[in-house]
N, C-alpha and C positions, 0 to 999 in steps of 0.2 A: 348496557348503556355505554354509548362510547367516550373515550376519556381523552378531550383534543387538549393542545397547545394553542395559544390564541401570540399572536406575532401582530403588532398591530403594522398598519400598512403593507401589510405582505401577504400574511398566510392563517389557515384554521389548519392545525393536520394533526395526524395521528404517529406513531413510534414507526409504522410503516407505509404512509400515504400522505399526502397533506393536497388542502385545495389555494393554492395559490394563484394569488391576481394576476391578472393574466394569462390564464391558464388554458389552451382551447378548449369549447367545448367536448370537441371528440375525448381530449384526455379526461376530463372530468365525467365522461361518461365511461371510457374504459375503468376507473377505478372504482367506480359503482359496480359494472358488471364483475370485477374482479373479485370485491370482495361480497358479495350479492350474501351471504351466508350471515351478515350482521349488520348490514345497510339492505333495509327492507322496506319495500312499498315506496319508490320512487317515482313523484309524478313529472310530468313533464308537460311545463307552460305554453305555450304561446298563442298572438292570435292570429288567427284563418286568413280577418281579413286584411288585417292591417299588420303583417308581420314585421316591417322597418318602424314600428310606432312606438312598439314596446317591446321590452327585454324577454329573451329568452331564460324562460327561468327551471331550474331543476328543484324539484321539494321534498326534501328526505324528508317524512312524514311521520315515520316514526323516531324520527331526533330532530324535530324541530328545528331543521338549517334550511334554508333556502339558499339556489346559489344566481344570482341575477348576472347574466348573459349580454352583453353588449350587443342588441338586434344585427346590428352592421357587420362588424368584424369580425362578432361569435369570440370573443375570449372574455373571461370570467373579470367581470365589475366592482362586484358587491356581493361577502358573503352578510348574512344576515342570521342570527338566531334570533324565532319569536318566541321559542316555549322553552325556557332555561331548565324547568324542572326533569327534560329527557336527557341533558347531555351532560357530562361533568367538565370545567372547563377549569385551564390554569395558566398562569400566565408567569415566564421563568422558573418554571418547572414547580410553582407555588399556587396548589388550587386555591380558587376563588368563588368557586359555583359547584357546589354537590350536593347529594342528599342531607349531608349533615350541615356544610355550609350554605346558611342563604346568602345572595349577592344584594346586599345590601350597601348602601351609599357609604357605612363604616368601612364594609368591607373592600370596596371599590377605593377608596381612597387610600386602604394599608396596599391594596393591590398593587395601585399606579399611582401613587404618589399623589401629594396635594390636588387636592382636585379645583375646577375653574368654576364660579358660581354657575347654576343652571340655566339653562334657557327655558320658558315656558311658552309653550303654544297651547291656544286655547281651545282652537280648533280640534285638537289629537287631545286637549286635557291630559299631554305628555310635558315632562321635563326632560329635559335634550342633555347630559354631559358632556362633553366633546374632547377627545385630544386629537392629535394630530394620527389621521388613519384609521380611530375608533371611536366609536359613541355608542352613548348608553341613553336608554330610556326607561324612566320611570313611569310609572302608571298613576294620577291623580286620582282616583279613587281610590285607591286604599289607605289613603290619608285621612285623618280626622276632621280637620280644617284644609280650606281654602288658600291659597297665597292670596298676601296683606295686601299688594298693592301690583297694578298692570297700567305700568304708565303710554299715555296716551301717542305718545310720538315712538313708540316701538312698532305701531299695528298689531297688538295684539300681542308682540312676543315682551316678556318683562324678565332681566338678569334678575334671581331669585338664588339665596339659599334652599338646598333640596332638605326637607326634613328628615330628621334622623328615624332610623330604621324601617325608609323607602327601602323595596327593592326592585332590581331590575326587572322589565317589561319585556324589551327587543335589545340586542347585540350588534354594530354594526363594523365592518372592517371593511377599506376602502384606503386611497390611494389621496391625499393632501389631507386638507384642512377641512372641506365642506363637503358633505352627504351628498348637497344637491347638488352640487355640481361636477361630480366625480367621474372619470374618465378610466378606460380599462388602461390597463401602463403596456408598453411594450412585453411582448413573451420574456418570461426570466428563463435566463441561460441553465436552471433546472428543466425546465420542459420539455428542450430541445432535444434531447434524449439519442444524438444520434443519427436525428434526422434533418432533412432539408423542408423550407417550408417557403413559400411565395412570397413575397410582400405586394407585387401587385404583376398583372400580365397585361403586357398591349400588345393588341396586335395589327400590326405591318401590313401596308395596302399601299398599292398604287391605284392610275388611274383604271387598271382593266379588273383588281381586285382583291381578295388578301393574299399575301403572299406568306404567314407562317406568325410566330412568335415570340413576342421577346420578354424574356422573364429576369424580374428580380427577384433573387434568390437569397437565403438567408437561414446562417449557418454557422452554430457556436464552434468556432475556431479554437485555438489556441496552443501559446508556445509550445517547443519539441518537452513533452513529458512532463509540465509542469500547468495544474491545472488553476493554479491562481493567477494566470495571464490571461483566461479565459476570456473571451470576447464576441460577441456578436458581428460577422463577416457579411458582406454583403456583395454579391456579385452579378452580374448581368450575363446572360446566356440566351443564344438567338435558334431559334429553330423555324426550319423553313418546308414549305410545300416540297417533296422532293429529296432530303433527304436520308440518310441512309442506315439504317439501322447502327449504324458504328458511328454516325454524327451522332446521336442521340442520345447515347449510352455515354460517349463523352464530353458532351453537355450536361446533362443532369444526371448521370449515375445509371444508377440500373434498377428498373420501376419495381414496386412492391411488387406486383405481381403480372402476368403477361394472360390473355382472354384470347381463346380463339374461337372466333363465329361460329354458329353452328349454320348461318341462311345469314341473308343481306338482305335486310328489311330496311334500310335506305336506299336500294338502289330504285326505287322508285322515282329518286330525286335526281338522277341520269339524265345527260339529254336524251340518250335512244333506250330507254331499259330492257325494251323486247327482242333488241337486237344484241344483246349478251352472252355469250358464252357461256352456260355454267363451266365453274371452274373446279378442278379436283382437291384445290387444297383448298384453305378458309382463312380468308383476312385477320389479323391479329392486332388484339391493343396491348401499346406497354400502358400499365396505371399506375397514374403519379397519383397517390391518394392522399399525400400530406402540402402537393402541391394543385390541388382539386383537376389536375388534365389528363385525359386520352388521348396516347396519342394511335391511330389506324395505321398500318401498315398493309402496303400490298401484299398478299400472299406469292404473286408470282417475281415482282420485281424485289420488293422488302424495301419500298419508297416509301415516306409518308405520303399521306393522302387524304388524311383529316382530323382534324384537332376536335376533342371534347371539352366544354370548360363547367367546371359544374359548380353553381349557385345557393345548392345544400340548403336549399330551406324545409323547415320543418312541417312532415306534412306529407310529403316525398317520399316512397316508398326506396330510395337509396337513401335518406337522410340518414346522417352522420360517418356512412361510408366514406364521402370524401371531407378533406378542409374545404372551407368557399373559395372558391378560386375572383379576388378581384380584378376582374377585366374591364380594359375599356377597347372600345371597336370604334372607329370614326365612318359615321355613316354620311348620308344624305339622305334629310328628312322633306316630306312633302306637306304643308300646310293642308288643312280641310277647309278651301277656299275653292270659290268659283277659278278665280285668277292667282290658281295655287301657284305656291316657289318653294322651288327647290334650297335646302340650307344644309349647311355642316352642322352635323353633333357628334357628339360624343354620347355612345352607346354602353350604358355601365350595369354590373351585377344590381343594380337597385332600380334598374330605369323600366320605366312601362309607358304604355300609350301607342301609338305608330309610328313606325321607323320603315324607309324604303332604303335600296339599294342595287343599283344600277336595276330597276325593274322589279325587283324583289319585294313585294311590299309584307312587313306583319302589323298585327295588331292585336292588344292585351284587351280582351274581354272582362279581364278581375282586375278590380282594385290593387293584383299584387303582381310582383316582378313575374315575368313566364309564366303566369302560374296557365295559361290558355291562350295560346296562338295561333291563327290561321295563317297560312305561308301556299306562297306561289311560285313555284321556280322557274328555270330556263336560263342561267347564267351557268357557264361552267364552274365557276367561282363562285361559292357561297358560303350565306353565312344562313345558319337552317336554326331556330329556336323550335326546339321540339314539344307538340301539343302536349301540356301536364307533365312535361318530363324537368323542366325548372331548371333547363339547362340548354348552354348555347352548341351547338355545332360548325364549325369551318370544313367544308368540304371542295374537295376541288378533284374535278372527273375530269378524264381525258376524253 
């Protein structure tokens, strides 16, 4: 049975782990695989078809925590315990929930101090506790009696004393005041771990097409030697069609890891592909995996030559290999009109529907981002959304 720290607005964790808000999901998934030998039977939520509708959720099953996923960003929301009797919990290093202690409204209140009268919904037949970043639920049925009174200008919800020796239902840690309205917080400068990670990528286009990309970058800084100065940096870095393996490297560093082709199963997307050369050595990507990009490099010249941005949705046979990388692309889109017209958009990791460009047209068959695109080429300059691959492509052939 695991034996967590409960930290309200921040964190659930262990002497060696903890799941903290804002956490990405890739890390919350390395420390399940990590420690896989006592966190067992991990399910993993979402939906098919509507994956920006609802949270990505992970369910330690046999310890009763759920960890709710922010669909968009992918960083940790809302942890959530439903079944207190798997876990043992404490709060400043003072259990409050074990086999011997039940977590009762006594005990919730020696826990965390004076507690706020209840909220009752009628609907759930739950009483709500609330402090700031935590809530508790109690279960109306295991009560003897009913609450006395649900006055009518509340809708149902009535401020109610919780009766003595209720105990807890569900667990809830989260970031202000209200449950429902809770937002994942910026990555805490714990997660950062040493690495760099995106906050968002555009990319760069004129009139004849993209020309490369421009990244904000984001990166726990801090003074020479002294880590309570610590701070979240934030920096802009351009990369372009072109070049150089040494621009690249000193722009973002030097990628987790570097891929060399085995065949070129895009050169299909060539203007002349039959008129190709095979070549004796094999195109290469550096991968930026915590900043979701590939980038391709020539084999012969060692020019870039095309950008990958990948979109990480669940479902994906790469999912959770990269971070989501959020892009935005400034298209030109075609109306489905007799007397269509041409319009600027803005082309984003969430966007679906049809999008052309200079000639270029796709279009989402599923209700979900990339999840299925048809593509037509013949620009030297593209942008190629690859069929089920839930990821964008910039490629530019000479």
């Amino acid at each position: 049975m695991l034996d967590l720290e409960v930290v309200p607005e921040r964190s659930l964790g262990h002497e060696q782990w903890e799941f903290a808000l804002g956490m990405p999901l890739a890390q919350a998934i390395s420390i399940l695989q990590k420690h896989c030998r006592i966190i067992k039977n991990v399910q993993v939520l979402y939906s098919e078809q509507t994956p920006l509708s609802h949270d990505l959720i992970l369910n330690l099953t046999q310890d009763g925590i759920k960890l709710l996923f922010d669909s968009c960003n992918q960083r940790l929301k809302v942890i959530e315990v439903y079944d207190l009797s798997k876990v043992k919990l404490k709060y400043c290093g003072v259990h409050f929930n074990t086999q011997a202690i039940a977590p009762t409204i006594e005990q919730i209140d020696q826990s965390f101090g004076a507690t706020h009268p209840g909220v009752y919904n009628a609907a759930e037949q739950l009483f709500h506790l609330n402090f700031r970043g935590l809530s508790f639920s109690f279960q109306l049925d295991s009560w003897n009696e009913a609450p006395k009174y649900e006055p009518n200008f509340a809708h149902g919800l009535a401020s109610l004393q919780i009766p003595h020796g209720a105990t807890v239902k569900r667990m809830y840690i989260y970031t202000g005041n209200n449950l429902q309205d809770t937002k994942a917080p910026v990555m805490p400068l714990a997660c950062f771990l040493g690495n760099v990670y995106a906050e968002c990528v555009d990319v760069l286009k004129n009139g004849a097409g993209p020309l490369g990309l421009r990244l904000r970058l984001l990166t726990a800084g801090c003074g020479p030697g002294v880590m309570a100065d610590a701070k979240v940096r934030a920096v802009e870095r351009n990369i372009y069609f072109g070049d150089s393996c040494q621009d690249v490297l000193s722009a973002l560093g030097s990628p987790h890891k570097v891929f060399y082709k085995s065949e070129d199963k895009m050169k299909i997307h060539s203007p002349s592909p039959h008129k190709q050369v095979p070549s004796k050595c094999n195109d290469y990507f550096f991968n930026y995996f915590t900043l979701g990009v590939d980038i391709l490099f020539d084999s012969t010249t060692h020019l870039v030559k095309k950008f990958v941005l990948h979109t990480n949705f669940p479902g994906h046979y790469n999912f959770n290999i990269y971070h989501r990388c959020d892009f935005k692309i400034p298209l030109v889109i075609k109306k489905e009109a007799a007397d269509a017209q041409w319009e600027d958009c803005i082309l984003t990791t969430y966007s679906k529907g049809c999008v052309s460009l200079s000639g270029i047209r796709f279009r989402s068959f599923l209700d979900t981002p990339w999840r299925s695109l048809s593509c037509s080429t013949g620009h030297p300059q593209q942008i190629i959304p690859i069929p089920s691959a839930l990821r964008s492509v910039l490629d530019y052939s000479e």
